[in-house]
C-alpha positions in Angstrom: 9.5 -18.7 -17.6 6.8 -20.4 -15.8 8.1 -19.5 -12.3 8.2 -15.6 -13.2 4.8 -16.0 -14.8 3.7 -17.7 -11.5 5.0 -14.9 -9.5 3.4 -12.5 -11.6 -0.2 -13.7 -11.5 0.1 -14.5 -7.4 1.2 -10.6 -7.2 -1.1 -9.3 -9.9 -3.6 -11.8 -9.4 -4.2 -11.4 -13.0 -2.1 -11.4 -16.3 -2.3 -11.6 -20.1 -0.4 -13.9 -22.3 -0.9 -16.6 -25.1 -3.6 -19.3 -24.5 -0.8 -22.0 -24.6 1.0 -20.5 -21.6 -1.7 -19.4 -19.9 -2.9 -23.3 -19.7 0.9 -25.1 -19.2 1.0 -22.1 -16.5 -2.8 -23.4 -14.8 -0.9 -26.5 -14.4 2.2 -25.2 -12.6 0.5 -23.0 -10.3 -2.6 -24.7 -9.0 -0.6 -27.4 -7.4 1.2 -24.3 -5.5 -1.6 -22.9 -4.0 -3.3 -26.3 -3.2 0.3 -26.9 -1.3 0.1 -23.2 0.3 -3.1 -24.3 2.4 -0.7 -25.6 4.9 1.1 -23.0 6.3 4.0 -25.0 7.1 8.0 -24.2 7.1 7.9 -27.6 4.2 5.2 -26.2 2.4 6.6 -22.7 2.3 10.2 -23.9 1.2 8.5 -26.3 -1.4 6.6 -23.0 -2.9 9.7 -21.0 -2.7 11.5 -23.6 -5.0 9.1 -23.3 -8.0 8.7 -19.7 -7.4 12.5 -18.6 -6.1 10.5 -15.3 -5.7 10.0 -14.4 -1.9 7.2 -11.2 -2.2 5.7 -14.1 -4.2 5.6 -16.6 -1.9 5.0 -14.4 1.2 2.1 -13.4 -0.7 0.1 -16.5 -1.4 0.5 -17.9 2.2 -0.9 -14.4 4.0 -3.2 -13.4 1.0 -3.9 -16.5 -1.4 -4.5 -19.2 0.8 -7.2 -18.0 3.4 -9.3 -17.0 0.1 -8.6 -20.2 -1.2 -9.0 -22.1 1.7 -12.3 -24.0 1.5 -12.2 -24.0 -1.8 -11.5 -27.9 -3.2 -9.4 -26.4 -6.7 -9.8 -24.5 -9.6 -8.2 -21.7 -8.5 -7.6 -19.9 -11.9 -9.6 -19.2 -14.6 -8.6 -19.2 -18.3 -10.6 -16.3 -20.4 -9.9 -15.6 -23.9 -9.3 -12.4 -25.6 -8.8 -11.5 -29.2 -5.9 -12.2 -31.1 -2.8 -10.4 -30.7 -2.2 -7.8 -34.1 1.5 -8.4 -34.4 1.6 -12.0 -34.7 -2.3 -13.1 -34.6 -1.5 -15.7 -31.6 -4.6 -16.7 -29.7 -4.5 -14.5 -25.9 -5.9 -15.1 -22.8 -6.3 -13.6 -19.6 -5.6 -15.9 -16.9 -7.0 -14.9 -13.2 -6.7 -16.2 -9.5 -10.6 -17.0 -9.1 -11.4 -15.6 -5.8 -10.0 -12.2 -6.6 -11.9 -10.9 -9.8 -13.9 -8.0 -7.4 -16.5 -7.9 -10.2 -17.7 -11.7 -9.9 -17.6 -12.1 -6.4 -19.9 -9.7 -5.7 -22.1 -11.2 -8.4 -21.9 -14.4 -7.0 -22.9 -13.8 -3.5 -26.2 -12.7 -4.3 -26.6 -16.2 -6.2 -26.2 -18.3 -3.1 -29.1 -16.4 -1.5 -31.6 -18.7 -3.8 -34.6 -20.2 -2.5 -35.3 -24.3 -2.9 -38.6 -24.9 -5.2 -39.3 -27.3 -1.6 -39.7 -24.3 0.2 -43.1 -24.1 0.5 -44.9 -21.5 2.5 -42.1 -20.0 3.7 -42.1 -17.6 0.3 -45.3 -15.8 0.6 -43.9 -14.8 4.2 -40.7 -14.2 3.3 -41.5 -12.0 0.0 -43.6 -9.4 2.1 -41.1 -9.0 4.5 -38.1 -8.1 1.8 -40.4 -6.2 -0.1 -41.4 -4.1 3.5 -37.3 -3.5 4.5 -36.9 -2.1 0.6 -39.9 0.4 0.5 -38.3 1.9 4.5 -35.2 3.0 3.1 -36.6 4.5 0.0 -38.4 7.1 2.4 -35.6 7.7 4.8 -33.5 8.4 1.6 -36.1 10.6 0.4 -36.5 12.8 3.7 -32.7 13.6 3.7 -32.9 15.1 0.5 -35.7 17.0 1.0 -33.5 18.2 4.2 -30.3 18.6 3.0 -31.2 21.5 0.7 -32.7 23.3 3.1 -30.0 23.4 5.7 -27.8 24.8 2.4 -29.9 27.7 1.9 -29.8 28.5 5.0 -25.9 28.2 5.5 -25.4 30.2 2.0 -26.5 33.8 3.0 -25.0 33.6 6.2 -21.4 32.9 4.7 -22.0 35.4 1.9 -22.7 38.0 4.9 -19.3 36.8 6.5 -17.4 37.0 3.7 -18.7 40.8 3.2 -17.7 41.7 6.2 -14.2 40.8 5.9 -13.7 42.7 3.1 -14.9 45.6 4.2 -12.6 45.3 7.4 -9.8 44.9 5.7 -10.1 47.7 3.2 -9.6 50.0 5.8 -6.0 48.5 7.4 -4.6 48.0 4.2 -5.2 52.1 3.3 -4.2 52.6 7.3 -0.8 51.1 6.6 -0.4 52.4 3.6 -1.3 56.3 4.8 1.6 55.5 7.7 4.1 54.3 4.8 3.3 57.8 3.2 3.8 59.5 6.4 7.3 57.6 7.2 
């Protein structure tokens, strides 16, 4: 059961099940990726033994293990979700950490934090984010105030094509249709 849960969360990089697997299955699979970092023929017939799944296994050494790589463990994260109706057993979602799109984006921001030992450095460095912010703001606002424009312009000018057609073709269709008469 563990090894197809394992293959499971490596391919779906995240699943759902009871708190009490989703912790027995923390244990079997971190020692998996931390063995994945190698990308040796040892390592990737060690993996394939606990996970006798090969999509699974191809998919932690090319995908997994570069994300992973500098990271020292804690791969997965445990969160916990309300009980289940039919039985009330505690569920959890458990997750490969560096995959959840939501908090990595989060998190970069984060490391972009100043030190309190900074010093002068933030008066300088404020004016100058606060200067690249306000230039986009106007560059977006001048291609609005373009955009429009060039649509008004392109509007009558298809209208006037699109008259023209019909009236072109009015007169074949009632052409052939005179010379089906005559026939």
């Amino acid at each position: 059961m563990l090894a197809n849960m394992a293959s499971s969360l490596i391919i779906h990089k995240r699943i759902t099940t009871t708190v009490a697997k989703a912790k027995a299955l923390r244990s079997y699979v971190e020692p998996l990726i931390t063995k994945s970092k190698e990308d040796e023929t040892n390592s990737r017939r060690v993996v394939f033994s606990y996970l006798n799944d090969k999509v699974a296994t191809a998919e932690l050494f090319k995908e997994v293990s570069p994300k992973v790589a500098d990271r020292p463990g804690g791969y997965t994260r445990i969160i916990k979700l309300p009980t289940r109706l039919g039985d009330s057993a505690d569920m959890a979602m458990i997750e490969l950490v560096d995959f959840n799109e939501l908090l990595v984006k989060e998190a970069k921001p984060k490391k972009a934090r100043r030190s309190r030992r900074g010093g002068g450095s933030k008066a300088a460095a404020a004016p100058a984010a606060e200067a690249k912010v306000e230039e986009p703001k106007a560059e977006v606002a001048e291609e609005v105030v373009e955009a429009p424009e060039a649509k008004t312009e392109e509007a009558p000018v298809a209208e006037s094509k699109a008259e023209e057609t019909t009236t072109d073709e009015a007169p074949k269709e009632e052409e052939g249709g005179e010379e089906k008469k005559e026939a």
